[in-house]
N, C-alpha and C positions, 0 to 999 in steps of 0.2 A: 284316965289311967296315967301314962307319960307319955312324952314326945322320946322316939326313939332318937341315939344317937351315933346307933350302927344298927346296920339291919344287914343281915346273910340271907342270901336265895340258894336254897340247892335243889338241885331236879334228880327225886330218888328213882328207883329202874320202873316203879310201877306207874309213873308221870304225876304221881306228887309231886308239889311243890312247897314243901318248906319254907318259910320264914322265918329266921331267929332276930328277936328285937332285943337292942340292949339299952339301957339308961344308963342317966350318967352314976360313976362310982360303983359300977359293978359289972368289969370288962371280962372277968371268969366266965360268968354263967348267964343266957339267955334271961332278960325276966319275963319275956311271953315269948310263944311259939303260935305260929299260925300254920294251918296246914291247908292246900287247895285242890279240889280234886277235881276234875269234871265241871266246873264251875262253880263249885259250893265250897267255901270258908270257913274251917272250922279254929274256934282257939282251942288250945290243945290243954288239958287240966294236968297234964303228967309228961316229960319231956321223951321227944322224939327218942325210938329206939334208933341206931344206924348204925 
């Protein structure tokens, strides 16, 4: 895929954990999102609502 070059953690109320990964040349917008919940990882096909 790519090596990220900023990654965001945020912990939403329902103990999700988010991840927004960004490459280089496109500091706007996440180009993956990972979501972890109970111990399973999902990539996300459509960006986090918040």
């Amino acid at each position: 895929m790519f090596t990220p070059v900023r990654v965001i953690e945020s912990v939403q109320n329902d103990g999700t954990i988010i991840y927004e990964l960004f490459k280089t040349g496109t500091p706007e917008a996440p180009s993956a999102e990972i979501s972890v919940k109970d111990g399973k990882a999902e990539m996300l096909t459509e960006r986090w609502g918040y």
